[in-house]
N, C-alpha and C positions, 0 to 999 in steps of 0.2 A: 504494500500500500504506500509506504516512504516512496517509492522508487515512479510510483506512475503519482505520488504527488507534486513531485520535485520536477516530475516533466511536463504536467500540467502548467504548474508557475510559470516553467524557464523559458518552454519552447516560445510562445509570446513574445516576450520579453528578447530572448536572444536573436527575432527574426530584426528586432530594433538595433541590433550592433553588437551587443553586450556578451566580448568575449570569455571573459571568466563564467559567465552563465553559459554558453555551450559547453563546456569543462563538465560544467555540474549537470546541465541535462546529459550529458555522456553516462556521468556517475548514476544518474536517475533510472539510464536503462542497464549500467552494468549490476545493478541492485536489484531491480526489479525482474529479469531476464531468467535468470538459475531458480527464482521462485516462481515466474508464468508455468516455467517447462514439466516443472515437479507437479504442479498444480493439473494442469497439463496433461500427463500422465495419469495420476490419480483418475480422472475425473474423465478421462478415456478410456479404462481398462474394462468398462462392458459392451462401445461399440469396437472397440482395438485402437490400439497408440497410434497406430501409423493414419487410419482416419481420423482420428481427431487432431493431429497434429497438420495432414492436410487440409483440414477443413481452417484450421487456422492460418498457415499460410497464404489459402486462398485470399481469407478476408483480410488478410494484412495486406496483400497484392492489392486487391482493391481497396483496398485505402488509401495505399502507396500513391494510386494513379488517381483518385477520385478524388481525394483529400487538395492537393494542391491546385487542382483544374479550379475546383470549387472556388479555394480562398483565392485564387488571380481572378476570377472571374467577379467577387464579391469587393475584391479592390478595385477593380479597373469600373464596374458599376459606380460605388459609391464610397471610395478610400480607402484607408487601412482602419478606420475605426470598427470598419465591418469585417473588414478578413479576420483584424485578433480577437471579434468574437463571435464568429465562426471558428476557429480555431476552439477558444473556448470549449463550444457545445460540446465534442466528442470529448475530449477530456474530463471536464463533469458528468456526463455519461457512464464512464467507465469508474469514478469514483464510486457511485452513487451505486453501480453494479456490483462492483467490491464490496462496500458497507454492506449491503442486502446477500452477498453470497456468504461471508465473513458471519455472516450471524445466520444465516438459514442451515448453514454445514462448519461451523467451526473445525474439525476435524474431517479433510477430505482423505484421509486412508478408509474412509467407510467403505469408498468406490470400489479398493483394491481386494480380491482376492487371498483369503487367507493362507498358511502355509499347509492349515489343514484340510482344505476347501482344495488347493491343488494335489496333496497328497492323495485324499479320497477318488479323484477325478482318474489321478495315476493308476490306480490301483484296480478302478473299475474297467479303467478300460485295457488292461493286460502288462504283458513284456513291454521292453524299451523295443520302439518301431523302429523302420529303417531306418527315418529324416532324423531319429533323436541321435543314431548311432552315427551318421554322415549328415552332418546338416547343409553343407554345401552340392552333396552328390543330384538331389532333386529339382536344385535350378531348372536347367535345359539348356539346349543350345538361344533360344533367345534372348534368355538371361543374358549367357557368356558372350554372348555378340554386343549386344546392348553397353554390357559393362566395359568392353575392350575399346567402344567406339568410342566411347566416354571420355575414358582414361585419355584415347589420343586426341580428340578434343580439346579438353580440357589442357593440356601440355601446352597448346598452344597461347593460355594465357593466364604464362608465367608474368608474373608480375617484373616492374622494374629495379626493386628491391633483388631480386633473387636474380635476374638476369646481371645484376651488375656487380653480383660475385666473383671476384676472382679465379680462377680453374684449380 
């Protein structure tokens, strides 16, 4: 809650010049970032991590892109008095979801699956299977295609830090 308060404040404020305030909205999401994920986690593990975790990036994507169309379009209308509170609004927003989740589930390990709730699940359902014994063996070839094409991709942007390494 610190962390998405601090960037509530800053971010405003820092689009007015004020560089020690981006410092501290940096600080605002490296504090609040390791607690979203956990949260995160918790609070996906009955549709699965990996879609809730997608579902999340989506809507950060569209924020990314929808968020600042918005505030240039509400300055270029009718100044900056209206971009910084538009800005505003999704930040209070997401307090005010905080407060109400913070006290509806004080404790989101409820989400998570017991050791004994997996144990029982193990147990029911036989021996260790193939994919527990090889967990990489049941990809497939689309996978390993996928991930090789990737890898060589991506090589391509090496940053200029690492490129201006010495050999």
């Amino acid at each position: 809650m610190a962390g998405y308060g601090l960037t509530v404040v800053t971010v405003p404020v820092e689009l007015a010049g004020a560089c020690a305030l981006a410092v501290a909205e940096r600080v605002g999401k490296a504090t609040r970032s390791p607690a979203k994920d956990t949260l995160l986690s918790h609070a996906g593990n009955s549709m699965g991590r990996g879609t809730a975790f997608a579902v999340h990036e989506a809507l950060d994507q569209t924020g990314a892109l929808a968020g600042p169309l918005l505030v240039a379009a509400a300055v270029a209308w009718h100044g900056y008095g209206l971009g910084f509170a538009i800005l505003a609004v999704p930040g209070l927003a997401v307090l005010v979801v905080l407060v109400w989740l913070a006290r509806r589930v004080p404790d989101p390990r409820v989400y998570e699956d017991t050791a004994e709730q997996i144990q029982a699940e193990a147990s029911t359902t036989g021996s260790e299977t193939e994919r527990d014994r090889a967990p990489l063996a049941g990809l497939g070839r689309v996978f390993w295609r996928y991930a090789v094409l990737s890898a060589l991709m991506m090589a391509g942007f090496a940053t200029f830090g690492l490129a201006a390494l010495p050999p």
